[in-house]
C-alpha positions as CSV (number, residue, x, y, z in Angstrom):
1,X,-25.9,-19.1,-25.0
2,X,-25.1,-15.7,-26.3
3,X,-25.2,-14.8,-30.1
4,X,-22.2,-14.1,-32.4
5,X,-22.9,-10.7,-33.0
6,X,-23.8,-10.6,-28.8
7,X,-20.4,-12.3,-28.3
8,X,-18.6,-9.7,-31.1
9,X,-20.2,-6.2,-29.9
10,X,-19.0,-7.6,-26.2
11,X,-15.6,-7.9,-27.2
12,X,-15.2,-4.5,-29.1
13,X,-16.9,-3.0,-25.5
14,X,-14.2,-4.5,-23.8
15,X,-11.2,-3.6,-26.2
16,X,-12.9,0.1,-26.0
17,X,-12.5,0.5,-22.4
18,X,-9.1,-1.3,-22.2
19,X,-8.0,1.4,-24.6
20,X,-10.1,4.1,-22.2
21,X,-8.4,2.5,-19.0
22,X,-5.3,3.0,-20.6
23,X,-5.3,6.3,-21.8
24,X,-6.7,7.2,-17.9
25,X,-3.8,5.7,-16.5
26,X,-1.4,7.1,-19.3
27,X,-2.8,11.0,-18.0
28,X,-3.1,10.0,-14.6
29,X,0.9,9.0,-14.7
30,X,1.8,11.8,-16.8
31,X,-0.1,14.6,-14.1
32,X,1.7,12.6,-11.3
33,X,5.4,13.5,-13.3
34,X,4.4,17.0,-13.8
35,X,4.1,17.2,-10.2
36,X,7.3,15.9,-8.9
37,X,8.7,18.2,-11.6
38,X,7.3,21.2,-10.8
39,X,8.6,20.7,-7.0
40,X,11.6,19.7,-7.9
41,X,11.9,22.7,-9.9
42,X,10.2,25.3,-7.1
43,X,7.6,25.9,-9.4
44,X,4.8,26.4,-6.9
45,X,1.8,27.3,-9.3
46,X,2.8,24.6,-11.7
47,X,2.9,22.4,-8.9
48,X,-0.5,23.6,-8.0
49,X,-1.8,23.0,-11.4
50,X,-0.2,19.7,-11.6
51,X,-1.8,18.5,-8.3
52,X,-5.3,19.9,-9.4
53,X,-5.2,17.7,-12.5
54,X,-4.1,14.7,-10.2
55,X,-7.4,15.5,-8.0
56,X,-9.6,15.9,-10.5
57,X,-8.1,12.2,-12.1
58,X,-8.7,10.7,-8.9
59,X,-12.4,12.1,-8.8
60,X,-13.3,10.9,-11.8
61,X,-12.0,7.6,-10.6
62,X,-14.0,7.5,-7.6
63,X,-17.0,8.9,-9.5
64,X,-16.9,5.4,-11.6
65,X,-16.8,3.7,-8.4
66,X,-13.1,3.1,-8.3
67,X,-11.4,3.0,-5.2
68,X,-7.7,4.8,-5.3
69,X,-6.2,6.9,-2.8
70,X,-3.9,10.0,-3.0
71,X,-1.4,9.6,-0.8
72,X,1.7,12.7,-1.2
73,X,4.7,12.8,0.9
74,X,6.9,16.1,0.9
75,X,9.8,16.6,-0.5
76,X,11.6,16.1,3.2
77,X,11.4,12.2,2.3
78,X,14.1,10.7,0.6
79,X,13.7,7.4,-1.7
80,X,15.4,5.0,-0.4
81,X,14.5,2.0,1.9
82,X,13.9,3.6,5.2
83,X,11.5,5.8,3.7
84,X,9.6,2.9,2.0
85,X,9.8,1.2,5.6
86,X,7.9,3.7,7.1
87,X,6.0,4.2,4.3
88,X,4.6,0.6,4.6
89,X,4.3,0.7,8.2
90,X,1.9,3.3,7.6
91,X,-0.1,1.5,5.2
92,X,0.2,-1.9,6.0
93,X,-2.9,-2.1,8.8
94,X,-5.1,-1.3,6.4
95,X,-4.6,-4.8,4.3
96,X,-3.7,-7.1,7.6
């Protein structure tokens, strides 16, 4: 049976990387907003910029062995329910 202090050190491990984990996802969220504002603003090197940071995020991620994909649809599709449709159709296979 583990110690106290075994027990203790494990717990401030985990609450160390739950804060970690959510800073990540707090920078990966943020990177993905200054994307979608730079195209919505035709900012094309900000929108550059923006997408490197997003890249480099998800590389870190799979570095840690995480798996995450990056999947970016243009501008020419709307948000509304058709586009979701199709945008499950296209994922979908991979979980069935």
């Amino acid at each position: 049976m583990a110690s106290h202090a075994s027990a203790l050190k494990a717990h401030r491990q985990s609450l160390k990387n739950r804060e970690h984990n959510r800073q990540f996802r707090s920078r990966l969220r943020t990177a993905l907003k200054n994307v979608r504002t730079a195209i919505d603003g035709k900012d094309k090197a900000a929108a550059k910029s923006a997408l490197r940071e997003v890249t480099s995020l998800i590389d870190k991620l799979a570095s840690k062995g995480i798996k995450c994909e990056l999947d970016l649809w243009g501008h020419d599709v709307p948000h509304d329910w058709p586009s979701w449709r199709a945008e499950l159709a296209h994922h979908m296979p991979r979980f069935c």
